[in-house]
C-alpha positions in Angstrom: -38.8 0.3 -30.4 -40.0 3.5 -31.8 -42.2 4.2 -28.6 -39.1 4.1 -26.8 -36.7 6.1 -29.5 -39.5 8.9 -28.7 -39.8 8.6 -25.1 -36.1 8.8 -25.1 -36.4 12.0 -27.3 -39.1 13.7 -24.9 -37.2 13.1 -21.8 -34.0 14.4 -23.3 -36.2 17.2 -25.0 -37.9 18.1 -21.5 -34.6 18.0 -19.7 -32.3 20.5 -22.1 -36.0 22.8 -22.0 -35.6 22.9 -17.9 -31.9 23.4 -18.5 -32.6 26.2 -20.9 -35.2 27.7 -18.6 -33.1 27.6 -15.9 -30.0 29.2 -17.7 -32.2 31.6 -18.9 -33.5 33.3 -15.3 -30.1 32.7 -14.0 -28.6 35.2 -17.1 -32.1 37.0 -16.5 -30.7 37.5 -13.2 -27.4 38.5 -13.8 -28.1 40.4 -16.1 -30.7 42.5 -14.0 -28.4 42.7 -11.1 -25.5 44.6 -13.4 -28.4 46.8 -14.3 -28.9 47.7 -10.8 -25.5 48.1 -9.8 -24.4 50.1 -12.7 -27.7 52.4 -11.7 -26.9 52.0 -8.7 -23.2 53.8 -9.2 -24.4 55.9 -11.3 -26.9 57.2 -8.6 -24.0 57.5 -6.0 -21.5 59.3 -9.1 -24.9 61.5 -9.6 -25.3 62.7 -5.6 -21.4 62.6 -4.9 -20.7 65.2 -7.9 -24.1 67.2 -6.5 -22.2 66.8 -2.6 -19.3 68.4 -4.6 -21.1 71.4 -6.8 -22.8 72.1 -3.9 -20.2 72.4 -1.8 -18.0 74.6 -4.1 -20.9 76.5 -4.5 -21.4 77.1 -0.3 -17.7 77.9 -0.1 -17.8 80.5 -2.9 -21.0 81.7 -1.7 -19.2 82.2 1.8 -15.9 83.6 0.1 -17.9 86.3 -1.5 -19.2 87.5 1.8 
């Protein structure tokens, strides 16, 4: 009876670690592909304002002359 009480305890045990382990990559995951896409607009925020300064720039440049 008690071999079985624990048997029943390791399999349950084994199957909420795998379900754990599992949750845990998927929110790894997630969690890692926010990171990149907030990067990600950041990078495209970063090199759009740049586009921008450095067109103002060109057309002031050009106005001056």
């Amino acid at each position: 009876m008690l071999l079985g009480v624990r048997v029943g305890f390791v399999t349950m045990y084994s199957m909420i670690s795998t379900i754990d382990s599992r949750i845990s990559v998927r929110v790894g995951f997630v969690t890692m592909y926010s990171m990149i896409s907030t990067i990600d607009s950041r990078i495209s925020y970063v090199s759009c304002g740049l586009n921008l300064g450095c067109s103002k720039g060109q057309e002031h440049y050009e106005s001056k002359r």
